[in-house]
C-alpha positions, 0 to 999 in steps of 0.5 A: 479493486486497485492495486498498490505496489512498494516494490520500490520502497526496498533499498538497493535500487538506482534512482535510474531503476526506480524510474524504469520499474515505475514505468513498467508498473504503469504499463502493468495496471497499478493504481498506485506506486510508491516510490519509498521514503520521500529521498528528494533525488529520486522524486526530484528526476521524477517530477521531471522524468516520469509521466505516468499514464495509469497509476499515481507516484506516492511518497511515504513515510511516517508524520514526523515527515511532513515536512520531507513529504510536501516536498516530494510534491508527488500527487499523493502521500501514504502516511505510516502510522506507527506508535505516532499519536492520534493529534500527530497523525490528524495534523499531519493528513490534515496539512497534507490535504491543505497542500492538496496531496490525495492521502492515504494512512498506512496503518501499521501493526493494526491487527495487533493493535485490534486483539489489544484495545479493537475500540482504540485500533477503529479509532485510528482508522477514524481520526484518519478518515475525518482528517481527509484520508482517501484510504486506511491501509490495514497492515498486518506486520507481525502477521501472526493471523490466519486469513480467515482471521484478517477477513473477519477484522477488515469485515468488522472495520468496513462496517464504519464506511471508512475506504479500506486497503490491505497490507501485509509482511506474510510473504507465505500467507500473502495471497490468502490475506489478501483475496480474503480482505478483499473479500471482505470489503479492502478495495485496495490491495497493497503488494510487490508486483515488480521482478527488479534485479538488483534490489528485488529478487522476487514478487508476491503475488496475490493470484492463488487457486480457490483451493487453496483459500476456499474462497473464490478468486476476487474478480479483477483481471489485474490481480489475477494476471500478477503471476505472468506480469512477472514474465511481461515486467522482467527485470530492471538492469 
């Protein structure tokens, strides 16, 4: 189980912050950071600056960004897809995995699309995958679903062998969403586990009780210590 934190993706944040979050989220455990919209300032004092120990910088944003996202020069990319074409979003991995950037797709609204057209949503999650993606990130945007719901999709979706990750807007019903696509076969778990003052005035953590999913506690240190990462992590002034 890794975890892949957008704390940084919300605006309102000095260049100056982003850097100190991103090094306290290294120091927490994450697998991934990402630093938002590929904005050249940010990544350029990075690329300079930053020297992360644990987890990888990624830029993100949408295919018609590639141009914006080879120049970030960060390790790994995270391409969203939404209402892009499948040749747009295949051309864009595929050129993205020439320059030697690790790629993971973040698929948005892909639940939705899964109760529309489940044939049209997997192939995504395929074209993605054959394109060099590392991951495909299940976003449930409009989160409209139960959890039980997104665990039985991720379920059905792990089935292809494709590596999948999770994300999602629910902040109420975050943590059963995740530990239940987890549950499920999602090995990568996307989240906010920064407290930044100024930008960011809370986290979302995935650690719940048993009780309150009927499910178990996924066993991964690093989830489970998100609550009191909080405390360790403060705030950015």
């Amino acid at each position: 189980m890794k975890l892949y934190d957008i704390s940084l993706r919300r605006t309102g944040l000095s260049v100056s912050d982003r850097l100190v979050a991103a090094r306290r989220l290294d120091a927490l455990g994450v697998a991934f950071v990402d630093g938002g919209r590929p904005v050249r300032s940010f990544y350029h004092r990075a690329a300079i600056e930053l020297r992360l120990r644990v987890a990888t910088l990624i830029a993100s944003g949408g295919a018609e960004e590639l141009t914006a996202l080879l120049a970030a020069e960060t390790p790994a990319v995270a391409v969203v897809v939404q209402g892009h074409g499948l040749s747009m979003v295949r051309e864009a991995v595929r050129q993205l995995v020439r320059a030697e950037r690790r790629v993971i797709v973040e698929a948005r609204d892909f639940f939705d699309g899964w109760l529309i057209d489940p044939e049209h949503a997997l192939e995504v999650v395929l074209t993605a995958a054959e394109a060099g993606a590392e991951t495909v990130s299940l976003h449930d945007t409009a989160g409209k679903l139960w959890p039980d719901q997104i665990g039985e999709i991720v379920a059905s979706v792990a089935e292809t062998g494709v590596p999948l990750g999770f994300g999602c807007h629910d902040e109420g019903g975050a943590a059963a969403k995740q530990l239940f696509a987890a549950d499920a076969g999602a090995s990568l778990v996307q989240g906010s586990y920064a407290v930044v003052r100024g930008g960011l005035d809370r986290a979302v953590s995935p650690s719940v009780h048993s009780a309150e999913t009927g499910i178990a506690p996924v066993p991964c240190p690093r989830l489970e210590q998100t609550v009191s990462a909080q405390k360790a992590i403060g705030g950015v002034r």
